[in-house]
N, C-alpha and C positions, 0 to 999 in steps of 0.2 A: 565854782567847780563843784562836782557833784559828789558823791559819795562812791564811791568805786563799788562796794556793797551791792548799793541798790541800782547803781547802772548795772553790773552782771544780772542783779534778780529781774531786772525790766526786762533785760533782753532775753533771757530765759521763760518769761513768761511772754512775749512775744512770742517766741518760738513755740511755745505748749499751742498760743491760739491760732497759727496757721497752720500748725498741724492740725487742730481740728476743725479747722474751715475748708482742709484739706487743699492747700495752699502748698505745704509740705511734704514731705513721707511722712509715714505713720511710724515707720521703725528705721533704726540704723541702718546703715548701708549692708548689703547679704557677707561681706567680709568678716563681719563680727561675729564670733564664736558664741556666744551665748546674749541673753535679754537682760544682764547685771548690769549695773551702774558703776564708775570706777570712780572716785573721790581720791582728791588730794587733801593731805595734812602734811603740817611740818612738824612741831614736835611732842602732840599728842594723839599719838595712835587713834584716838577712842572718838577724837571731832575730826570733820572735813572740815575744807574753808568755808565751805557753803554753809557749816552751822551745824549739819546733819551729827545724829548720836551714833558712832557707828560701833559702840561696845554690843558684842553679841552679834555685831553681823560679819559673814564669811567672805574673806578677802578676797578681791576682784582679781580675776585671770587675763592673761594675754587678751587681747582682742574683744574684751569688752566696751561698750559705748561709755566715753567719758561724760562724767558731770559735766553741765554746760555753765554751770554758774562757779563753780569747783576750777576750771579751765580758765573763765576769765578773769576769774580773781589772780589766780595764778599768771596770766600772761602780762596783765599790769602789774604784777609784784607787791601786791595786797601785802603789808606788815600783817606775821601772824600775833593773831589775838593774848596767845597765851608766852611767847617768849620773845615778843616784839621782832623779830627777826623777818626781814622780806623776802 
């Protein structure tokens, strides 16, 4: 069995190269309110699951495009990193 990790980042990074093979859209769907990325955490504000530093960056609004790698950590129940909790 694989790493849950690195199957979300494989499939995330599939995703970035048909979008630029243009296989893809190039941007979220016209529903989305703005161009910000939305990240989940569980219980330190300051990481996403994806890994990302997110101290000093301004919290994601309604209808922004979610992480793609963020998304599937979370829909397989990824234990978080920092309080073991899934």
């Amino acid at each position: 069995m694989s790493d849950p990790f690195f199957a979300a980042l494989d499939q995330a990074t599939r995703t970035v190269v048909a979008r630029a093979r243009g296989e893809l859209p190039d941007v979220a769907p016209a529903a989305s309110a703005s161009a910000a990325i939305a990240h989940t955490y569980c219980c330190e504000p300051n990481w996403a699951l994806c890994g990302l530093d997110l101290s000093g960056v301004a919290a994601s609004g309604h209808g922004d495009q979610e992480c793609v790698v963020c998304a599937d950590l979370h829909k397989i129940g990824v234990t978080c990193p920092w309080c073991q909790v899934p």
